[in-house]
PyMOL Python script that loads the backbone (N, CA, C, O; Angstrom):
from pymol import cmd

cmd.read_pdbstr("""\
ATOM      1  N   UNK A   1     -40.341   6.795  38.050  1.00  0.00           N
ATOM      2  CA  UNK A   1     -39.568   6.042  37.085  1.00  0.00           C
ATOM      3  C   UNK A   1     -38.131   6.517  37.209  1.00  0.00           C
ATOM      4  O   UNK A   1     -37.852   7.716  37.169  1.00  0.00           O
ATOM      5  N   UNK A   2     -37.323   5.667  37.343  1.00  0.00           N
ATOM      6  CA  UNK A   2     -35.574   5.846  37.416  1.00  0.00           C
ATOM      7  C   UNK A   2     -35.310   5.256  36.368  1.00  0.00           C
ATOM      8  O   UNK A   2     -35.798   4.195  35.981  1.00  0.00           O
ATOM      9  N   UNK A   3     -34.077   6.281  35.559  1.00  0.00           N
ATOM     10  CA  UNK A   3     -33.466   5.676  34.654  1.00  0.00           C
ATOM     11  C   UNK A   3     -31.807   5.401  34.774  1.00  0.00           C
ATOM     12  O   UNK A   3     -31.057   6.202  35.332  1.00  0.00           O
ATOM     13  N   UNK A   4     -31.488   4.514  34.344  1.00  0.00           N
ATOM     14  CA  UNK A   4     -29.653   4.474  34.833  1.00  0.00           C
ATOM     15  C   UNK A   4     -29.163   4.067  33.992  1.00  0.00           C
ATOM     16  O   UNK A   4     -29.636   3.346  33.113  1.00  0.00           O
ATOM     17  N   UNK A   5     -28.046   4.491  34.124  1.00  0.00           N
ATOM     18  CA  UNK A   5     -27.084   4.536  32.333  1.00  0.00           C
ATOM     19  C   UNK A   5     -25.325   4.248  32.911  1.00  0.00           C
ATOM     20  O   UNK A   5     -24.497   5.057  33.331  1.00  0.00           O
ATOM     21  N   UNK A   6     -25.247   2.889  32.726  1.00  0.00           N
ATOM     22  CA  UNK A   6     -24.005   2.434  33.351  1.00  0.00           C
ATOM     23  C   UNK A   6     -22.805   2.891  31.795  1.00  0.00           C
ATOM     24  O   UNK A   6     -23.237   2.651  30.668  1.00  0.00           O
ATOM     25  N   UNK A   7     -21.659   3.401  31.928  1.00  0.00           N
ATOM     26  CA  UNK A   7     -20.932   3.612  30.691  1.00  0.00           C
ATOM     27  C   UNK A   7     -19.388   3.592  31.195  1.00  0.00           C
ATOM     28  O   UNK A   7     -19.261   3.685  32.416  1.00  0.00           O
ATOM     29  N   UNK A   8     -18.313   3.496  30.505  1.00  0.00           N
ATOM     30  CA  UNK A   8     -17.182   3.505  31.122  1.00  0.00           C
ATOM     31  C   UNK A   8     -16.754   4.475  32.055  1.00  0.00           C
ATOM     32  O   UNK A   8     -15.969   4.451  33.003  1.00  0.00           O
ATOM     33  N   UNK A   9     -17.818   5.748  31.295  1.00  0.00           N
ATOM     34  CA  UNK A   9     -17.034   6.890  32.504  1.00  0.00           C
ATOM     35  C   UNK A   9     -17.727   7.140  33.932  1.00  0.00           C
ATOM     36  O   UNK A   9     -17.330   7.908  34.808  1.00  0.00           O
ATOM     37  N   UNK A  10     -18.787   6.361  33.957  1.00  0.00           N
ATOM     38  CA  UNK A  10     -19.388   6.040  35.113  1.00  0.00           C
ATOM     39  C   UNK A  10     -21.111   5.662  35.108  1.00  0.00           C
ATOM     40  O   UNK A  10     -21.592   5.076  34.139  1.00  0.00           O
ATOM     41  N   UNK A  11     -21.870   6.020  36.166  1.00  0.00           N
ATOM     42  CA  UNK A  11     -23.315   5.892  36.431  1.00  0.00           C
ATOM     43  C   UNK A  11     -23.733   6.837  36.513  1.00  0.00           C
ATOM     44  O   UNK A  11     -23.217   7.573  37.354  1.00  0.00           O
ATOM     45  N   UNK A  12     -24.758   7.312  35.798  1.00  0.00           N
ATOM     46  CA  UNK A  12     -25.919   8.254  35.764  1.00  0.00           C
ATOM     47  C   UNK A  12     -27.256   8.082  36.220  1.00  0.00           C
ATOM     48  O   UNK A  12     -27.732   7.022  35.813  1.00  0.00           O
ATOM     49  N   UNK A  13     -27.991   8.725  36.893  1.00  0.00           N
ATOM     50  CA  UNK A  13     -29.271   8.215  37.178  1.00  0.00           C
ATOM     51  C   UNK A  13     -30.153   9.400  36.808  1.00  0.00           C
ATOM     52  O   UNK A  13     -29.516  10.413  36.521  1.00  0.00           O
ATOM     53  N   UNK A  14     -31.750   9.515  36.738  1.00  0.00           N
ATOM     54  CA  UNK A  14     -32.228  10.191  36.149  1.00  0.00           C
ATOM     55  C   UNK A  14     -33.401   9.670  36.620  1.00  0.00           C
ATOM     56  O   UNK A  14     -33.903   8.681  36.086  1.00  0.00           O
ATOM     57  N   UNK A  15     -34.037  10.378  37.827  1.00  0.00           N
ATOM     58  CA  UNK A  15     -35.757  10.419  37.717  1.00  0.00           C
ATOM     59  C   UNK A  15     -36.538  10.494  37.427  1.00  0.00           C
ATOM     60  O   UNK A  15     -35.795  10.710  36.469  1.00  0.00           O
ATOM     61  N   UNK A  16     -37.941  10.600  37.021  1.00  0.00           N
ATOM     62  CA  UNK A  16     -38.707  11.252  36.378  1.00  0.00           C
ATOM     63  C   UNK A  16     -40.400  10.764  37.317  1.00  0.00           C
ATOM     64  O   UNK A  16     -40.679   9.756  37.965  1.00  0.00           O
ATOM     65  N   UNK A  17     -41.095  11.825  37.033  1.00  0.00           N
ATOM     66  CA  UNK A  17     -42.229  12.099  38.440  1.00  0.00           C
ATOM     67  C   UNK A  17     -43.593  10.516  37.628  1.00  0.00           C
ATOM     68  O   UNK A  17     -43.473   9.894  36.572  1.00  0.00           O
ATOM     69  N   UNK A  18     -44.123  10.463  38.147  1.00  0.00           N
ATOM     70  CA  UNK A  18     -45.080   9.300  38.483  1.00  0.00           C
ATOM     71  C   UNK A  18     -45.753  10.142  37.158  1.00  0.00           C
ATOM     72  O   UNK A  18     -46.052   9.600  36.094  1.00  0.00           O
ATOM     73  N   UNK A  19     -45.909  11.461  37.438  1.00  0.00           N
ATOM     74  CA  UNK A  19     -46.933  11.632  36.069  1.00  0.00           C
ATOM     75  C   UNK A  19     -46.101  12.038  34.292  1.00  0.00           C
ATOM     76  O   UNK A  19     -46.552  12.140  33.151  1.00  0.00           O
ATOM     77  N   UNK A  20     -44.824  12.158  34.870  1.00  0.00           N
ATOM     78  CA  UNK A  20     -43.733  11.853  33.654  1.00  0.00           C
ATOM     79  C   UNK A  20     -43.919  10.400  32.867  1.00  0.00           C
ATOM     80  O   UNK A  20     -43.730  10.175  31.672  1.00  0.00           O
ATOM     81  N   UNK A  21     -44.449   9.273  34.154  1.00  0.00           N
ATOM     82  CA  UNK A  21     -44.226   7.842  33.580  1.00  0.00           C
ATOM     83  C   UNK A  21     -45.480   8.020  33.224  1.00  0.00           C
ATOM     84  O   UNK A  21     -45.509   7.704  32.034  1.00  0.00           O
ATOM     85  N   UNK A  22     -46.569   8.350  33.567  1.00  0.00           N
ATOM     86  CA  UNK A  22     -47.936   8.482  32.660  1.00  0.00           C
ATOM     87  C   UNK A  22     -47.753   8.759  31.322  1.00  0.00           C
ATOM     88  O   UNK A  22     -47.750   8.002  30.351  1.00  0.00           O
ATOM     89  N   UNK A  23     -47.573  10.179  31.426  1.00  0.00           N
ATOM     90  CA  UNK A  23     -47.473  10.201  29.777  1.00  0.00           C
ATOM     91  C   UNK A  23     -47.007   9.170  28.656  1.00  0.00           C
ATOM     92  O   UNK A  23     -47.570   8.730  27.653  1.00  0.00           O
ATOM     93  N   UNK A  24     -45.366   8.897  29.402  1.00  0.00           N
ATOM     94  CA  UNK A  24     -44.732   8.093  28.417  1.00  0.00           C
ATOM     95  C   UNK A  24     -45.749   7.056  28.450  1.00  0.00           C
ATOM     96  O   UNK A  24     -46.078   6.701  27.317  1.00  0.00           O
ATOM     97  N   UNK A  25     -46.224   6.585  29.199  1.00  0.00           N
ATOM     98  CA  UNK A  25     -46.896   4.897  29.291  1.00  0.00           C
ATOM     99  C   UNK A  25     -48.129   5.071  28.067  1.00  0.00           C
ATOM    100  O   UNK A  25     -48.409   4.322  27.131  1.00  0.00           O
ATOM    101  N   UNK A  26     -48.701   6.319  28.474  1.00  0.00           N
ATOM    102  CA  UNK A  26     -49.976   6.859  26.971  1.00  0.00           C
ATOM    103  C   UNK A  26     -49.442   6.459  26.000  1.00  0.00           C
ATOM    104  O   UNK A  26     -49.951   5.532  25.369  1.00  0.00           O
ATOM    105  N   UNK A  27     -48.263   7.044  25.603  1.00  0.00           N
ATOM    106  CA  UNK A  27     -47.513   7.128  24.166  1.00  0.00           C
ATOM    107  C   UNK A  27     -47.489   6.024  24.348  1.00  0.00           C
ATOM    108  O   UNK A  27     -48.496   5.402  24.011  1.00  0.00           O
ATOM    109  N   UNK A  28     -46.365   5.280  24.949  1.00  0.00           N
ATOM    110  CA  UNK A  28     -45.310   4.254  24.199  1.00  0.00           C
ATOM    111  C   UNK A  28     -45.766   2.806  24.962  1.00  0.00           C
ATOM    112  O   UNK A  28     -46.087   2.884  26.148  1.00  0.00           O
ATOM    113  N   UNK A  29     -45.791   1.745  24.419  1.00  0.00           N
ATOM    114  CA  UNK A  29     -46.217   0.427  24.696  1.00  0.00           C
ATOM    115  C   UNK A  29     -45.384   0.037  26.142  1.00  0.00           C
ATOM    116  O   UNK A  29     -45.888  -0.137  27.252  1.00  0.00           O
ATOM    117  N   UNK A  30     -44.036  -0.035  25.781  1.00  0.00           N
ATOM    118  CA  UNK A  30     -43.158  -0.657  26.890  1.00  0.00           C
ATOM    119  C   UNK A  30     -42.208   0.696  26.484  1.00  0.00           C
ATOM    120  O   UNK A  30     -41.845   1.121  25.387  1.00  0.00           O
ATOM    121  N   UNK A  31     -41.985   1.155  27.802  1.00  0.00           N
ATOM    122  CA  UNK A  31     -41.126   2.600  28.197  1.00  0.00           C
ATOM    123  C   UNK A  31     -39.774   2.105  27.902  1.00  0.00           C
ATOM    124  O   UNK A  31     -38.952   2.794  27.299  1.00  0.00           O
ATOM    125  N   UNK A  32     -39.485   0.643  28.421  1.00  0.00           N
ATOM    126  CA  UNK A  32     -37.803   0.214  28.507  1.00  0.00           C
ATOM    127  C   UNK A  32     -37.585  -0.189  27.095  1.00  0.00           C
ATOM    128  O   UNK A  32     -36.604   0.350  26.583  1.00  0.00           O
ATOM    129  N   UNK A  33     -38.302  -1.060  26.285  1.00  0.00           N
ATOM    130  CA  UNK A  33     -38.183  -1.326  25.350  1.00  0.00           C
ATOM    131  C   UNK A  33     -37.663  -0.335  23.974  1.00  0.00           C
ATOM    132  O   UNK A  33     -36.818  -0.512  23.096  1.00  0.00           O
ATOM    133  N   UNK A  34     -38.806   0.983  24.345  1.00  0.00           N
ATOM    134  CA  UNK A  34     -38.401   2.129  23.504  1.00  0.00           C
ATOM    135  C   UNK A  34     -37.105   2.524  23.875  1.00  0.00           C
ATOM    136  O   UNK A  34     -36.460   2.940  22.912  1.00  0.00           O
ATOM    137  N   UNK A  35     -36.465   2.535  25.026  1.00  0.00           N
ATOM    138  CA  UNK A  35     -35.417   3.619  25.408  1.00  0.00           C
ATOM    139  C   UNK A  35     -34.102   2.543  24.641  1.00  0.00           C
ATOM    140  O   UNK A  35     -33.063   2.940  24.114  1.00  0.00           O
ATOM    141  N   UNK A  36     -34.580   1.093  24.804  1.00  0.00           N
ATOM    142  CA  UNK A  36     -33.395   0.433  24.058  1.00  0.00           C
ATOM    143  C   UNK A  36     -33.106   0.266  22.819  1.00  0.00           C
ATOM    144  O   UNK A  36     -31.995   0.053  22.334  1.00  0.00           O
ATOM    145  N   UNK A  37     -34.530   0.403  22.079  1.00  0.00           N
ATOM    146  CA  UNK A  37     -34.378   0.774  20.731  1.00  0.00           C
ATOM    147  C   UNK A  37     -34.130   2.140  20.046  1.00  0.00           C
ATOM    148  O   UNK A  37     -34.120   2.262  18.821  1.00  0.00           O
ATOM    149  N   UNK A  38     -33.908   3.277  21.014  1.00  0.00           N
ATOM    150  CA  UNK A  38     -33.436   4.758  20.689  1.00  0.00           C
ATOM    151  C   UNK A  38     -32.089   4.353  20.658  1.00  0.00           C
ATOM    152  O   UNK A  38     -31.432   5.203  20.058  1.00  0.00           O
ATOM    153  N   UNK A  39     -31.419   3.439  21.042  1.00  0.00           N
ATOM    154  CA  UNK A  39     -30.054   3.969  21.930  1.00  0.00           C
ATOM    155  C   UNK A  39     -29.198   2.802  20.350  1.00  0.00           C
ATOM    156  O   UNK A  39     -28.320   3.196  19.582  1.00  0.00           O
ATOM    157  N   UNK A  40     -29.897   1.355  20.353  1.00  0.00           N
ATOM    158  CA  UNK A  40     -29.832   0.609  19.101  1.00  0.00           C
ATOM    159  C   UNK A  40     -29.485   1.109  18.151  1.00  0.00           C
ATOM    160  O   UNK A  40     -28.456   0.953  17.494  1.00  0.00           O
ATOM    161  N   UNK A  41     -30.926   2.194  17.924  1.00  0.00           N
ATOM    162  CA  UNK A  41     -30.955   2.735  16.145  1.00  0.00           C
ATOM    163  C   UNK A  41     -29.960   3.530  16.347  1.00  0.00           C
ATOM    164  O   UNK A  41     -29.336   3.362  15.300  1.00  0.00           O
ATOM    165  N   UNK A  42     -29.277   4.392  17.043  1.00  0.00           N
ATOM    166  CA  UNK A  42     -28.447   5.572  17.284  1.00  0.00           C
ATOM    167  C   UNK A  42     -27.038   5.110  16.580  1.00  0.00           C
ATOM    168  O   UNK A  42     -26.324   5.684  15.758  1.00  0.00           O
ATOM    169  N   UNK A  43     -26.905   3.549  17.388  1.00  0.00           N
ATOM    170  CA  UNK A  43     -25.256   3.282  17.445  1.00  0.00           C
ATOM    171  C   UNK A  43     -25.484   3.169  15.700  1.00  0.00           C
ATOM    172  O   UNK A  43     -24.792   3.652  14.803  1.00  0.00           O
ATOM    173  N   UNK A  44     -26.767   2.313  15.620  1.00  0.00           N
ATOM    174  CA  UNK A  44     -26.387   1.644  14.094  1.00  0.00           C
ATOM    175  C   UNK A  44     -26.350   2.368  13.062  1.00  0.00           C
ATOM    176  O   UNK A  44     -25.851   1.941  12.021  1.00  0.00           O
ATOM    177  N   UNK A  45     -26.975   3.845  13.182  1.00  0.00           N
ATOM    178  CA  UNK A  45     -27.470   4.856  11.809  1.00  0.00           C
ATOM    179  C   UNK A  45     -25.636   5.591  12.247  1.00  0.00           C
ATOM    180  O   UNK A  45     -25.031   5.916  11.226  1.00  0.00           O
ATOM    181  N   UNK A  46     -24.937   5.800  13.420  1.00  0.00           N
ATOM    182  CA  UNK A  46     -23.651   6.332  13.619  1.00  0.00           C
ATOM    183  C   UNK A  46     -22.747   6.051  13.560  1.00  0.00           C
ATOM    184  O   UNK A  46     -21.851   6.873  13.369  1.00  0.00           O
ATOM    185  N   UNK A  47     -22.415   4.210  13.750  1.00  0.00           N
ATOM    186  CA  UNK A  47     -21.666   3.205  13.418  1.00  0.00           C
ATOM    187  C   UNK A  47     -21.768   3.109  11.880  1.00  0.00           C
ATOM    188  O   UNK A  47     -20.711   2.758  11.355  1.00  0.00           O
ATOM    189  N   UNK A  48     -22.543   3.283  11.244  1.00  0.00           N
ATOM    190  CA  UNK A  48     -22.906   3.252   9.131  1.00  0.00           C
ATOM    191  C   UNK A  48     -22.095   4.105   8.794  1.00  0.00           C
ATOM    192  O   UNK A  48     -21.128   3.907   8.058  1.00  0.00           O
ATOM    193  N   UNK A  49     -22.574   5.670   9.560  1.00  0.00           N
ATOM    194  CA  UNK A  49     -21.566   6.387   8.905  1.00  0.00           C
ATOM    195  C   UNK A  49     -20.051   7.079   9.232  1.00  0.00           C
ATOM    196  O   UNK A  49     -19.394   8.005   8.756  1.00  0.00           O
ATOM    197  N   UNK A  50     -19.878   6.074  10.339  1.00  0.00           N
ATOM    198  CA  UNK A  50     -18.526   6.094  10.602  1.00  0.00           C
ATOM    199  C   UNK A  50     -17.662   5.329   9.712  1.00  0.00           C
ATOM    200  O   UNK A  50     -16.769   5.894   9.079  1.00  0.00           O
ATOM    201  N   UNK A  51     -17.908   3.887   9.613  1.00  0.00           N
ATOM    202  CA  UNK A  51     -17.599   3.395   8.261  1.00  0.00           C
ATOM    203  C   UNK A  51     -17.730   3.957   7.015  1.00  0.00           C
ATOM    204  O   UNK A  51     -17.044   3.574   6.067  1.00  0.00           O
ATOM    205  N   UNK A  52     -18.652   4.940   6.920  1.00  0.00           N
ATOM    206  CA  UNK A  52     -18.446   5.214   5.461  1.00  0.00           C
ATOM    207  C   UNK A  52     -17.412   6.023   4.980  1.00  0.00           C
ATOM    208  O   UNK A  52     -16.791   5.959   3.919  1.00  0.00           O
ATOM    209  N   UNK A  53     -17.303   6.973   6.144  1.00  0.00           N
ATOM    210  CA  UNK A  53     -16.429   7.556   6.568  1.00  0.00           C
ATOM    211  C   UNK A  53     -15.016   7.504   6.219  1.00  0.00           C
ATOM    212  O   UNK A  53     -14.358   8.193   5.439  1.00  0.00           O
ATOM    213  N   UNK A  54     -14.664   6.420   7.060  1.00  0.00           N
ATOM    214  CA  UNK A  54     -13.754   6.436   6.809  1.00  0.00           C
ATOM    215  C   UNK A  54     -12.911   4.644   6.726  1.00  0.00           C
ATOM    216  O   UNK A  54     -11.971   4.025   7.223  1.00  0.00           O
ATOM    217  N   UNK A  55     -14.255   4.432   5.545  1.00  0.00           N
ATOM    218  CA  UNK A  55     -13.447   3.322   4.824  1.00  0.00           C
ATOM    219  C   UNK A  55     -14.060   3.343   3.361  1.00  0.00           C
ATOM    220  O   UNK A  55     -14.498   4.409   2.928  1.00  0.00           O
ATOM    221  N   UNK A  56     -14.108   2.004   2.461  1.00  0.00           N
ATOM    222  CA  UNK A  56     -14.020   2.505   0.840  1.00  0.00           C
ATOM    223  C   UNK A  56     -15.651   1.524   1.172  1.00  0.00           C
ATOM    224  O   UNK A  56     -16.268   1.240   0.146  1.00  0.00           O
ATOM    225  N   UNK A  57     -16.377   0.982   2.715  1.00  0.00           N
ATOM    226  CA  UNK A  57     -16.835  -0.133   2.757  1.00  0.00           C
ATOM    227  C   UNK A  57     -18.400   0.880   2.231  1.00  0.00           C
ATOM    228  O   UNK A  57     -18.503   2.103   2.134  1.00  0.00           O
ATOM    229  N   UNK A  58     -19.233   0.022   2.026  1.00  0.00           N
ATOM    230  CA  UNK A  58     -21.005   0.343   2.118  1.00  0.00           C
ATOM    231  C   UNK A  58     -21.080  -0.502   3.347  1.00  0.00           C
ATOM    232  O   UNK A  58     -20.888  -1.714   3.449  1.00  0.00           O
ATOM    233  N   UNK A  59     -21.422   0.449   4.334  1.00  0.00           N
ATOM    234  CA  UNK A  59     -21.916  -0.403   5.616  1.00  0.00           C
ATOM    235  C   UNK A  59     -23.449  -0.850   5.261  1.00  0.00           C
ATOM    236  O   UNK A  59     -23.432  -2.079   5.197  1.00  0.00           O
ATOM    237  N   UNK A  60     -24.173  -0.581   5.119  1.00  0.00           N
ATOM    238  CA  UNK A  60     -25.149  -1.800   4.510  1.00  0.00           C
ATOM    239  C   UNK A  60     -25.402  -3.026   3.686  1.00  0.00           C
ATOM    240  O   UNK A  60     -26.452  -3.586   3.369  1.00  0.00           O
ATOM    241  N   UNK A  61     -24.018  -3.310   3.403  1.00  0.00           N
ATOM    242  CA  UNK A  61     -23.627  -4.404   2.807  1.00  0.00           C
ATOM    243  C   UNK A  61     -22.608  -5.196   3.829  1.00  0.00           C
ATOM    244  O   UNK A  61     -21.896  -6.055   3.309  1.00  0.00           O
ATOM    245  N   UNK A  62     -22.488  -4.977   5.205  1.00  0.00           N
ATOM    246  CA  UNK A  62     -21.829  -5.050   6.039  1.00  0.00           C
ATOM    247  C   UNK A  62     -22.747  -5.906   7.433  1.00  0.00           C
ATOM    248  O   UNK A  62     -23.767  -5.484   7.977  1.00  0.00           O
ATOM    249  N   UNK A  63     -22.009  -7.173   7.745  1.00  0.00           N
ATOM    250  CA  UNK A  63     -22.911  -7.460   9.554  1.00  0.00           C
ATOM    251  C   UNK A  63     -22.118  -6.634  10.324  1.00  0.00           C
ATOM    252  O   UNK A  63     -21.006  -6.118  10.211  1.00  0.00           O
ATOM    253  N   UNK A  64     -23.149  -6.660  11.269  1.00  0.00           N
ATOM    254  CA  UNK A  64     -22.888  -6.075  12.156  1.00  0.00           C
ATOM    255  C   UNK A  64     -21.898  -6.388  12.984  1.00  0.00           C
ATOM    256  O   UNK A  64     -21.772  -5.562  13.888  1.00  0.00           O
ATOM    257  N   UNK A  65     -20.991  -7.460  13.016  1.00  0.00           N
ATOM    258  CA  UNK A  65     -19.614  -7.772  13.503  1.00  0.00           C
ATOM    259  C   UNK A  65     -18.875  -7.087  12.615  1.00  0.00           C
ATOM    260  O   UNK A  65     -18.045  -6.275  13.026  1.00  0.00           O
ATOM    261  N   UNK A  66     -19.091  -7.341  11.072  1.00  0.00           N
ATOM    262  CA  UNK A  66     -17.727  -6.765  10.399  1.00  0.00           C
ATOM    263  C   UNK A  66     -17.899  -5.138  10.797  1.00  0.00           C
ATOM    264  O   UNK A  66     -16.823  -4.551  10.915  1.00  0.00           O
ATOM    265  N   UNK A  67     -18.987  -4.414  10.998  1.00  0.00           N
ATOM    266  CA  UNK A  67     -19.152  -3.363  11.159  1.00  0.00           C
ATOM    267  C   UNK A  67     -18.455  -2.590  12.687  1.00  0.00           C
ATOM    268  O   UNK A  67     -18.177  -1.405  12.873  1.00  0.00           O
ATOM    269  N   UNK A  68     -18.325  -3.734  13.597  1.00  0.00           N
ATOM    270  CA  UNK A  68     -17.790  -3.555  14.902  1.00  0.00           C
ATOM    271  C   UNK A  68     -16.405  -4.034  14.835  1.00  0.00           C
ATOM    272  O   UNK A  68     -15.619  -3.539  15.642  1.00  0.00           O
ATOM    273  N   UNK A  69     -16.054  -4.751  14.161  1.00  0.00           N
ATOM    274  CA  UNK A  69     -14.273  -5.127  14.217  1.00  0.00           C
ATOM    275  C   UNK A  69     -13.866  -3.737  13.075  1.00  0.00           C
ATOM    276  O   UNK A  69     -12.742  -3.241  13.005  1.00  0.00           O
ATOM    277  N   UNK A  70     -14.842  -3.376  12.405  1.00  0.00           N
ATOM    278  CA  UNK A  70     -13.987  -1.971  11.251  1.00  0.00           C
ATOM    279  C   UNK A  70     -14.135  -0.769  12.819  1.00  0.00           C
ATOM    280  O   UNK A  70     -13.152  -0.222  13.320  1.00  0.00           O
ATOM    281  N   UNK A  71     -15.172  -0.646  13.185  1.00  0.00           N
ATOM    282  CA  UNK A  71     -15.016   0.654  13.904  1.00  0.00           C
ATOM    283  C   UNK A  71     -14.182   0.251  15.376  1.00  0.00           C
ATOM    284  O   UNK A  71     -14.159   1.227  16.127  1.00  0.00           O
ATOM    285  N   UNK A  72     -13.490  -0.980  15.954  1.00  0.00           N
ATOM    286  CA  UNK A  72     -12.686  -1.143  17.170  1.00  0.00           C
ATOM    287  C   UNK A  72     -11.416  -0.678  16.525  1.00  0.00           C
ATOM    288  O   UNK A  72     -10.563  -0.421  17.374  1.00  0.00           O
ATOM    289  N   UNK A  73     -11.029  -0.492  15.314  1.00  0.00           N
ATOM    290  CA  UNK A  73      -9.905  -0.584  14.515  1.00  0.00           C
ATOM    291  C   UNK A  73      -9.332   0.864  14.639  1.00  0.00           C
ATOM    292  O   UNK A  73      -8.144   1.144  14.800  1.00  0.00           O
ATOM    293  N   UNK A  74     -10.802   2.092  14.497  1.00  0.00           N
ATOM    294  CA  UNK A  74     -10.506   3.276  14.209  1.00  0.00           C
ATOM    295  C   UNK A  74     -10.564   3.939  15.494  1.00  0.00           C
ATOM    296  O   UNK A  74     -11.361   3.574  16.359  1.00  0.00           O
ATOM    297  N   UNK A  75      -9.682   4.987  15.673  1.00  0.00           N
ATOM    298  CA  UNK A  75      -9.623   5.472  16.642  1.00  0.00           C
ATOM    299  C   UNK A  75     -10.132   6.801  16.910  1.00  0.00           C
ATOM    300  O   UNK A  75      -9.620   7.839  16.489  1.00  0.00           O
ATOM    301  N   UNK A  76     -11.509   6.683  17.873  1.00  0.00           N
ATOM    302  CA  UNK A  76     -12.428   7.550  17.362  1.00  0.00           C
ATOM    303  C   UNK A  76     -12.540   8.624  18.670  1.00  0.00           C
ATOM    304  O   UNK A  76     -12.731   8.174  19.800  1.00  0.00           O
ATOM    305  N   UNK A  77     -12.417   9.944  18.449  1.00  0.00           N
ATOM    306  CA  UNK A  77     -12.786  10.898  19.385  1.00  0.00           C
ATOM    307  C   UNK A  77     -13.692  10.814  19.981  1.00  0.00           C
ATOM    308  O   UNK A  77     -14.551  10.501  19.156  1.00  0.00           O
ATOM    309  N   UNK A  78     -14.356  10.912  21.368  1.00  0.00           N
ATOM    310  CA  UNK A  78     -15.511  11.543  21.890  1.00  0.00           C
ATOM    311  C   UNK A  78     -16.197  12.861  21.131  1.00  0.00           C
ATOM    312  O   UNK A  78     -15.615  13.633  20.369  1.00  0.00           O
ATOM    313  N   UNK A  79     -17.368  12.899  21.478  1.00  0.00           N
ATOM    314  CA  UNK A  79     -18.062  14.424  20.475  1.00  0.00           C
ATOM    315  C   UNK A  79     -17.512  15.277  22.024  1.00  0.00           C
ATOM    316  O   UNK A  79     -17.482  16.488  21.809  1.00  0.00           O
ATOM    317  N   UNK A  80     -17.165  14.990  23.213  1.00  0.00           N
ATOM    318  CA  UNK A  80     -16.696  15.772  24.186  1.00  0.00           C
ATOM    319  C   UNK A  80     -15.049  15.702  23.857  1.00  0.00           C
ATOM    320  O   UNK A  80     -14.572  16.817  24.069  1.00  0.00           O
ATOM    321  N   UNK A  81     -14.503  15.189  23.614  1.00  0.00           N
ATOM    322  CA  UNK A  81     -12.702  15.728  23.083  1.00  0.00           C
ATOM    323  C   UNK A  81     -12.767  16.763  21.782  1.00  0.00           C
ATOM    324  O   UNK A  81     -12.229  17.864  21.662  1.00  0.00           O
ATOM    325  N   UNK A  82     -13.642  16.003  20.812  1.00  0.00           N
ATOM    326  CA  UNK A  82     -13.994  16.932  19.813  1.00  0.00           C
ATOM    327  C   UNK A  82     -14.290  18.588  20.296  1.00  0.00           C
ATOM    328  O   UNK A  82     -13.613  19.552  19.939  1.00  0.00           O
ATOM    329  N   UNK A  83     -15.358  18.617  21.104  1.00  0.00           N
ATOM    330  CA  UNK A  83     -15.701  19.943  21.587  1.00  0.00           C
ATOM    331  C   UNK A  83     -14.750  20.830  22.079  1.00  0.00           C
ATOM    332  O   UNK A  83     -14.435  22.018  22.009  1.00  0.00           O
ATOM    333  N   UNK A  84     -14.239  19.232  22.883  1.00  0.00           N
ATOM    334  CA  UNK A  84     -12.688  20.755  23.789  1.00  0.00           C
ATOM    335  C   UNK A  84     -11.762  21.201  22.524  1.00  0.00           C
ATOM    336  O   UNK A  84     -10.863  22.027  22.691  1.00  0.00           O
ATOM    337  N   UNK A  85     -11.922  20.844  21.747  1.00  0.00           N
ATOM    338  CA  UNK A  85     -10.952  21.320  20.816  1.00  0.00           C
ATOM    339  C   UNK A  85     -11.117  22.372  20.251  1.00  0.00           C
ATOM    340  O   UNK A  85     -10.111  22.947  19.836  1.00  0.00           O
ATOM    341  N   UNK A  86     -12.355  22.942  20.058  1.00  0.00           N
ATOM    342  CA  UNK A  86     -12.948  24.309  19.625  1.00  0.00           C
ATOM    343  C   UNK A  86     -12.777  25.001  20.627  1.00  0.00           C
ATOM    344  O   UNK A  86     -13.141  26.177  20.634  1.00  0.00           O
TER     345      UNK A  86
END
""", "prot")
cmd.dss("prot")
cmd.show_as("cartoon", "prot")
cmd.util.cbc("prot")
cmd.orient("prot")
């Protein structure tokens, strides 16, 4: 099983052995399906509280466009710029 993760700062790839994809396949129904709904819930539970953050909004009272035109607005560190800063 190959996994690849296209992002602005480039391509990542990531193998994993025939009996790596076993397991997951035990657990999880559809392997791709899960990995897109980890990555989904992530933005949306981090995108909530970025808005809450740093606006007066309840992002759950918020679509998910108004929620993406509030956070294109703010100008947000990497958790890697953040780090170099410590």
């Amino acid at each position: 099983m190959k996994v690849t993760v296209e992002t602005t700062e480039g391509t990542q790839v990531r193998e994993y052995s025939a009996e790596d994809e076993s397991v997951l396949a035990n657990d999880i129904y559809e392997i791709a399906e899960w990995i897109f709904n980890a990555v989904d819930e992530k933005c949306r539970r981090h995108g909530d509280r970025i808005v809450e953050q740093n606006t007066a909004y309840n992002p759950k009272k918020l679509s998910k466009v108004e929620k993406e035109n509030i956070i294109r607005d703010i100008n947000l560190e990497t958790a890697k710029e953040r780090t170099d800063k410590l």
